[in-house]
C-alpha positions as CSV (number, residue, x, y, z in Angstrom):
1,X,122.4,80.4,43.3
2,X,121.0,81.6,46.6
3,X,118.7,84.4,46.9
4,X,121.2,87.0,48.7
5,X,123.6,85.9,45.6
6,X,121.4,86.8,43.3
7,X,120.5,90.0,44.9
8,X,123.4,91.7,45.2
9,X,124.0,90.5,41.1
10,X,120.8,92.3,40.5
11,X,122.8,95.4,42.9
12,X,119.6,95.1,45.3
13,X,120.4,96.5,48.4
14,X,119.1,94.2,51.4
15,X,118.9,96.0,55.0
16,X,119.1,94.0,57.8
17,X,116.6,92.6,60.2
18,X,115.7,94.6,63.2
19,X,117.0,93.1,66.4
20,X,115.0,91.6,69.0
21,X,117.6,91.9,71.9
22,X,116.9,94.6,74.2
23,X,117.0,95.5,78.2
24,X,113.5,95.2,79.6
25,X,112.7,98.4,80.9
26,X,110.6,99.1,84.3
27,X,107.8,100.0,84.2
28,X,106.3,98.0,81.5
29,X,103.0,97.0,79.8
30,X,104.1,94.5,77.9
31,X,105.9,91.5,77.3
32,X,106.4,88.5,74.5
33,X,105.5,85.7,77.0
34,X,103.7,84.9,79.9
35,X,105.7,84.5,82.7
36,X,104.4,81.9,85.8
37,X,106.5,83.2,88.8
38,X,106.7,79.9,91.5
39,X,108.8,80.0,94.5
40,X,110.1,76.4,94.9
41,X,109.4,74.1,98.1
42,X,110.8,74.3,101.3
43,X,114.1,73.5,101.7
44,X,116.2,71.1,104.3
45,X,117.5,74.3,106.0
46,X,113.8,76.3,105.9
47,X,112.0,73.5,107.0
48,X,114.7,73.7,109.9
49,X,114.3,77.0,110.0
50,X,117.2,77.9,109.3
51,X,118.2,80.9,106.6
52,X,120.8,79.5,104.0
53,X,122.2,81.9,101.1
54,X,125.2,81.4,100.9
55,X,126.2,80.4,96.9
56,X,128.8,77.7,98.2
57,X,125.7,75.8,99.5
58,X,123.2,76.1,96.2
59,X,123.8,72.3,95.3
60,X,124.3,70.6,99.0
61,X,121.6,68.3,100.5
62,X,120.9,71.5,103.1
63,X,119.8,73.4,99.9
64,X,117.2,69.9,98.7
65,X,113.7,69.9,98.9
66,X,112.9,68.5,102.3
67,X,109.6,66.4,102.6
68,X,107.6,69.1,103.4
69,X,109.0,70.9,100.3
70,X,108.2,67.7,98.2
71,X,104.7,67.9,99.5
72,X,104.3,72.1,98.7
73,X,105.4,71.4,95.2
74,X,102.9,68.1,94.6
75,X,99.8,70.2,96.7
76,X,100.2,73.7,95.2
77,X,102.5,74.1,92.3
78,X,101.3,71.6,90.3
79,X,97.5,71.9,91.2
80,X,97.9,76.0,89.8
81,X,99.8,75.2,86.7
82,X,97.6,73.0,85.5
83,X,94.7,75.6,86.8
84,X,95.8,78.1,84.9
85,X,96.7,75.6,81.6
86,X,100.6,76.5,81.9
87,X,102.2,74.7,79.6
88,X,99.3,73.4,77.8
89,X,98.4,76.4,75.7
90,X,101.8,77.6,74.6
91,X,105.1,76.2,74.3
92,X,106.6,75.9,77.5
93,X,109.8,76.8,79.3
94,X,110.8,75.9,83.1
95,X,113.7,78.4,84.6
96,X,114.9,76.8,87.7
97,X,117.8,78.1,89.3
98,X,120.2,75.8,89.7
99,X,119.6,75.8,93.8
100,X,118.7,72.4,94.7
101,X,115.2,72.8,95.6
102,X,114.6,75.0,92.5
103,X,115.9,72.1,90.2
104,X,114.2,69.4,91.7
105,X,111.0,71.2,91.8
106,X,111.5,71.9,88.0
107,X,112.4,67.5,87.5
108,X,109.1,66.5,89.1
109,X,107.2,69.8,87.3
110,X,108.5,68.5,84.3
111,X,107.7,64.9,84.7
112,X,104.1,65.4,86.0
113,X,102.9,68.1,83.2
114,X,104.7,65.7,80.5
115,X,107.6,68.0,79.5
116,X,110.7,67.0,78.0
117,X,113.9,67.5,80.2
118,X,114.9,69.6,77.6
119,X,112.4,72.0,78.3
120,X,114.3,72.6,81.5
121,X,117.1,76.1,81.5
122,X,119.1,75.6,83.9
123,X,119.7,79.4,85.4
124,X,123.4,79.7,87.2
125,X,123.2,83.2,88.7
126,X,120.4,85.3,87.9
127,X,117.9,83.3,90.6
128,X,120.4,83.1,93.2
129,X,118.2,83.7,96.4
130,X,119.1,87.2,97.7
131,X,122.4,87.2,99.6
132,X,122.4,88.0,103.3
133,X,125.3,88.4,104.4
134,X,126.4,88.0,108.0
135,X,122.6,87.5,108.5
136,X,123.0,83.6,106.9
137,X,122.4,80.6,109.1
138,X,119.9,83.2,111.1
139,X,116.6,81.7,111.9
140,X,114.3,82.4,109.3
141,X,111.6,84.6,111.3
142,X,114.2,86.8,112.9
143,X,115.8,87.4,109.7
144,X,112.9,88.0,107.3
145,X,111.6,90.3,110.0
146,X,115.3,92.3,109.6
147,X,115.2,92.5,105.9
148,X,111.5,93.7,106.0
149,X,112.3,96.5,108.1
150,X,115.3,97.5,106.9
151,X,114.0,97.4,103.1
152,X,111.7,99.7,104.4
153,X,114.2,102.3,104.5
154,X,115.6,102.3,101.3
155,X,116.4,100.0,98.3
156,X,119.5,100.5,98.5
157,X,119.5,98.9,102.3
158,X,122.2,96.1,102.0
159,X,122.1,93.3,105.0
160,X,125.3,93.1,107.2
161,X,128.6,92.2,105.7
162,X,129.5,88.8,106.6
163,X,133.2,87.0,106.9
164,X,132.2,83.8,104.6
165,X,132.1,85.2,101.3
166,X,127.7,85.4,101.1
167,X,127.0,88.4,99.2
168,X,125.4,90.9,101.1
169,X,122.2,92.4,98.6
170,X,120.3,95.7,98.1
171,X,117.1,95.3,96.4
172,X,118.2,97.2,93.9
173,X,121.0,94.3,93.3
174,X,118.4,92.1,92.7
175,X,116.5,93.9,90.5
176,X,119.3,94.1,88.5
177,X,119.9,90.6,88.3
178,X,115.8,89.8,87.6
179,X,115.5,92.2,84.9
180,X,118.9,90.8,83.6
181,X,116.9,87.6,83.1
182,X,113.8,88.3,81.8
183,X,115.4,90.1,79.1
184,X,117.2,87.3,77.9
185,X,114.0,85.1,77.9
186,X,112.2,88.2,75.9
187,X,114.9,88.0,73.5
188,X,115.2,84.4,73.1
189,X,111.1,83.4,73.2
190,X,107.8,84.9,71.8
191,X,104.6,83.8,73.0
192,X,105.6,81.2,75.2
193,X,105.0,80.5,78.6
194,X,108.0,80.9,81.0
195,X,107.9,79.7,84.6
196,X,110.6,81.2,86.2
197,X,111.1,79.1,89.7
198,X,113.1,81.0,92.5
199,X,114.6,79.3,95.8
200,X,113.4,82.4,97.9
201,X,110.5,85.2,98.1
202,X,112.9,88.3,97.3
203,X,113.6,87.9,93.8
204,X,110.2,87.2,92.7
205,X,108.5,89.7,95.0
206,X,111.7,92.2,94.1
207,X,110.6,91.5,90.1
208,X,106.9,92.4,90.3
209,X,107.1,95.6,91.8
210,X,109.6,96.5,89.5
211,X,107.2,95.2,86.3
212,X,104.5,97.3,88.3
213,X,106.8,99.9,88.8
214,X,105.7,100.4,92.3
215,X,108.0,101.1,95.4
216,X,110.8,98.9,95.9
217,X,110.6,99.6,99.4
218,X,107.8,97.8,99.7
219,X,108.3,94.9,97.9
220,X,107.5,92.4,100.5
221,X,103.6,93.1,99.8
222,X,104.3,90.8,96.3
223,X,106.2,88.1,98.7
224,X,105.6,84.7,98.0
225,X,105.3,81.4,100.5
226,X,107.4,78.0,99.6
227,X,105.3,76.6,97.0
228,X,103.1,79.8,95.6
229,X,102.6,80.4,92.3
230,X,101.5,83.2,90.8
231,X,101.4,85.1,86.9
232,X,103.3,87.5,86.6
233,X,101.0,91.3,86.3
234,X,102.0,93.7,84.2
235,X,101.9,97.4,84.9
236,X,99.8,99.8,83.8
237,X,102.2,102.7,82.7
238,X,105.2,102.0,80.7
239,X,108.7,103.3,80.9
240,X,109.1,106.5,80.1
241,X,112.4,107.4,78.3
242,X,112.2,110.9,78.3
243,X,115.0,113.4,80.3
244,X,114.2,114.3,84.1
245,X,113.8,117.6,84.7
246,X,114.2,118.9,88.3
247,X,114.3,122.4,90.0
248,X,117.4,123.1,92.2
249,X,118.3,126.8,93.6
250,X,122.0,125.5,94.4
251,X,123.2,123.9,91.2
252,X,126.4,122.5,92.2
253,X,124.6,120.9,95.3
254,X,122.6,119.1,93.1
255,X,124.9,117.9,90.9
């Protein structure tokens, strides 16, 4: 007889485990893993200079690591995981998203640092680079000069709408979309090392200030180059649940 058999004959009552899901909350001070944030090589299209975000175009050749991309990801991102023991001291995971560049860079990761293929979670939606609406197939500098300023403003600036069906993103979208993911990595892991790999600058950037809880409007001083890798830092205040209280002389203004 099995032991939950035989405790409920014995009419012991048995309360249930506590439940490790949860939304990660921003600010925060701590996490279950280590998280290894790496912006994947350059791409066919960035090393043309060209900006491609479109979701249609995640899997084409356009989307691949170009040479130069090949090179970023044998020079820098496997120089600094092995620097900093990734995968060495703690079960590992690799979290490409499934963007060309991204997956490739997590195969020849994998196959370098000795990792199984299984090892390898395949992310469909969460890494998406950023969507930029009718600002896709601008050139690069003119565009990420764009988004800079405009982020400035507010995070809740959203790029152009396009005609093409790219997604046109607040940071705020994306922040969404980031915390989204590392929650279900803190649910599903403990004490493992995640290395979360991104096919732009945005969402990683976007995802530190909002562990650090600093200003998403500046987000773009946490941005990443093709290739860069970096831990992610945790803040230094954690989230604090309790009501807002605010003065207001016209109520129903404020409302």
């Amino acid at each position: 007889m099995g032991l939950l058999a035989l405790a409920l004959q014995a009419g012991i009552e048995i309360a249930p485990g506590a439940a490790k899901a949860a939304l990660v909350q921003f600010p925060t001070t701590h996490l279950r893993n280590r998280y290894i944030l790496v912006r994947a090589g350059e791409s066919e299209a960035e090393t043309d200079g060209l900006l491609l975000t479109n979701t249609v175009q995640k899997v084409s050749m356009t989307s691949g690591l170009s040479r130069k991309g090949k090179q970023q990801v044998l020079s820098r991102v496997i120089p600094k995981l092995e620097e900093m023991n990734v995968c060495s001291d703690n079960p590992c995971w690799l979290w490409p998203s499934i963007t060309q560049r991204c997956y490739q860079t997590a195969e020849v990761t994998a196959a370098i640092l000795g990792l199984s293929y299984s090892r390898i979670v395949p992310e469909y939606s969460f890494l998406d680079a950023r969507g930029m609406g009718a600002m896709d197939g601008m050139s690069l500098q003119e565009a990420e000069k764009e988004v800079i300023e405009g982020d400035a403003t507010s995070p809740e600036w959203r790029p152009p709408h396009g005609t093409d069906g790219t997604p046109n993103e607040t940071a705020n979208d994306v922040l969404i979309r980031v915390r989204q993911l590392l929650s279900i990595t803190e649910t599903q892991y403990a004490e493992n090392d995640v290395v979360i790999i991104s096919p732009d600058s945005d969402n990683l950037s976007i995802l530190q200030a909002g562990v650090l809880g600093s200003d998403l409007r500046n987000h773009a001083e946490h941005a990443f180059k093709p290739g860069e890798v970096r831990q992610l830092v945790l803040g230094a205040t954690a989230y604090d649940p309790s009501p807002r209280q605010f003065a207001c002389r016209k109520p129903p203004k404020c409302i």
